[in-house]
C-alpha positions in Angstrom: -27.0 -62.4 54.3 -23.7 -64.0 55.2 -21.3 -61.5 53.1 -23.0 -58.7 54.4 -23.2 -59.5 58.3 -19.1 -60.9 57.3 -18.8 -57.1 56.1 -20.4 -55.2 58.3 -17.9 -57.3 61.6 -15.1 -57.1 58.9 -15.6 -52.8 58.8 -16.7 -52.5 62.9 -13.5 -54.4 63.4 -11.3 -52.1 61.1 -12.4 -49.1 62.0 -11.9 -49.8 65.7 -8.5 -50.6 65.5 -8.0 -47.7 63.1 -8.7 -44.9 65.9 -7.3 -47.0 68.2 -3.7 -47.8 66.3 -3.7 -43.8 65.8 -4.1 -43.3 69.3 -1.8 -45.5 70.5 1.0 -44.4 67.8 0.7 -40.5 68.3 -0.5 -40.7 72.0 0.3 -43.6 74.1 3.5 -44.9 72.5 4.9 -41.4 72.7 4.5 -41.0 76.3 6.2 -44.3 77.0 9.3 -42.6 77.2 8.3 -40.6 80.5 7.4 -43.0 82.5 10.8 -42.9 84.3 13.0 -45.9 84.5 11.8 -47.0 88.1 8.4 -47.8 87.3 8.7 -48.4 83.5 9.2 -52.4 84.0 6.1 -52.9 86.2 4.0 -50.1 83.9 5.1 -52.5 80.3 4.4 -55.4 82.3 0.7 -53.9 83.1 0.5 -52.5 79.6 0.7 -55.8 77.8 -1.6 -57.4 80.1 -4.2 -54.7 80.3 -4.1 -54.0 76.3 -4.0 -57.3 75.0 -7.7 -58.2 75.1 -8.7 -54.8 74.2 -6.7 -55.4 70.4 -6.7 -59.1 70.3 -10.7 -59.6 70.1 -11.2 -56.9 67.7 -8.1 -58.3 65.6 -9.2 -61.9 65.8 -12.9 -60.4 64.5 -11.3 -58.7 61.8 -8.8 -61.7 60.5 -11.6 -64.1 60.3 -14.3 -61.8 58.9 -11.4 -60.7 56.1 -10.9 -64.7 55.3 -14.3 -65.0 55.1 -14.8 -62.3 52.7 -12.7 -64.0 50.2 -15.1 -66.4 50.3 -18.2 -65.1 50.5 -17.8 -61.7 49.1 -20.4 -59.4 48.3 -21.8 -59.4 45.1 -20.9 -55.3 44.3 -17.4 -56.2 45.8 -14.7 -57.9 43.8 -13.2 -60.9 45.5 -9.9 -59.4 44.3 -10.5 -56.6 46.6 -11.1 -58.9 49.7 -8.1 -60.4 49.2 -5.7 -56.9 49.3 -7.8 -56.5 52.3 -6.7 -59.7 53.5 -3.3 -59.4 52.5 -3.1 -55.9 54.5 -4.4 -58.0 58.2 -1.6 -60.0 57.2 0.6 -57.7 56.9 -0.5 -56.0 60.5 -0.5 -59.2 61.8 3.3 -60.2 60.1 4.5 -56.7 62.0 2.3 -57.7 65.0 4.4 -60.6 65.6 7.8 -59.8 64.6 8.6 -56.5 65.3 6.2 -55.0 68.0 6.0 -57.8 70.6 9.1 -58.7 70.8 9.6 -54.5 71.5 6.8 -55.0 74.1 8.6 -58.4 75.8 11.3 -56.5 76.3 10.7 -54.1 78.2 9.5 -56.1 80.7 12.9 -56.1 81.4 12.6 -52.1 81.9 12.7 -49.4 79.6 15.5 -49.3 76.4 15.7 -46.5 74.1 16.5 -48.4 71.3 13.5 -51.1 71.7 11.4 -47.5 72.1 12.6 -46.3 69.0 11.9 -49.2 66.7 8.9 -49.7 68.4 7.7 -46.7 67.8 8.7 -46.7 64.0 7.7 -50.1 63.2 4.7 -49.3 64.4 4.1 -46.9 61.9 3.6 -50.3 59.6 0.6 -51.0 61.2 -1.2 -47.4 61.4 -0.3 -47.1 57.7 -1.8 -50.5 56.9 -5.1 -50.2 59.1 -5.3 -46.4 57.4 -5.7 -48.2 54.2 -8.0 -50.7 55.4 -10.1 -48.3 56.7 -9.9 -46.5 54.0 -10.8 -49.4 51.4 -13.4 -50.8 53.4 -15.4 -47.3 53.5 -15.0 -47.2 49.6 -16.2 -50.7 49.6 -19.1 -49.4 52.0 -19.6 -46.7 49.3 -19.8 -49.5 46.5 -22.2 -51.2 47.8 -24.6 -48.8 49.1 -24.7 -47.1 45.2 -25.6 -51.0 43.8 -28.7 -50.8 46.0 
């Protein structure tokens, strides 16, 4: 019961942040650039505050369910599997940390073309890596529901 409640939080999670990561890439990120330079420090300042619990529950949902999946994988899944899936929330995590927060602390300063740009291509890192997730964890969906 475990792997498959682990599984089913593990896929909510990935999925979420897999429309949301596209939206965010193609929409909001590419609008950043018009918010005009007079309100863009107050509007990154309320963008970080407002966004952050919105990504960082579904995240934290997804990085433990994917560590416990390792563990306690389901039987028609190979632990091998869980791990690349693991290794890929590392991976969005890894670019998380190091490349689009610090983007995101500074523009609280106010808005920089240069932080925009690498923000916005970094970024790509993570939509490509969530992509895949989402994509392995509906094969592994697939998997499972033929072994029944």
């Amino acid at each position: 019961m475990l792997p498959q409640l682990l599984f089913v939080l593990n896929l909510l999670a990935t999925w979420y942040m897999v429309g949301l990561i596209w939206m965010v890439q193609i929409v909001h990120y590419a609008m950043f650039d018009r918010v005009g330079e007079e309100a863009f420090q107050r509007y990154a300042v309320d963008h970080a505050r407002l966004i952050t619990p919105i990504v960082m529950i579904p995240m934290l949902i997804e990085i433990v369910s994917a560590a416990g999946l390792i563990a306690v994988s389901p039987a028609s899944v190979p632990r091998l599997w869980m791990v690349i899936g693991f290794a890929l929330v590392v991976v969005i995590w890894a670019s998380t940390v190091f490349l689009q927060v610090p983007c995101h602390s500074r523009f609280a300063e106010g808005f920089d073309m240069q932080v925009y740009r690498r923000l916005v291509a970094t970024n790509w890192i993570r939509t490509v890596a969530w992509s895949v997730r989402g994509g392995l964890m509906a094969f592994w969906l697939w998997r499972m529901l033929q072994t029944r």
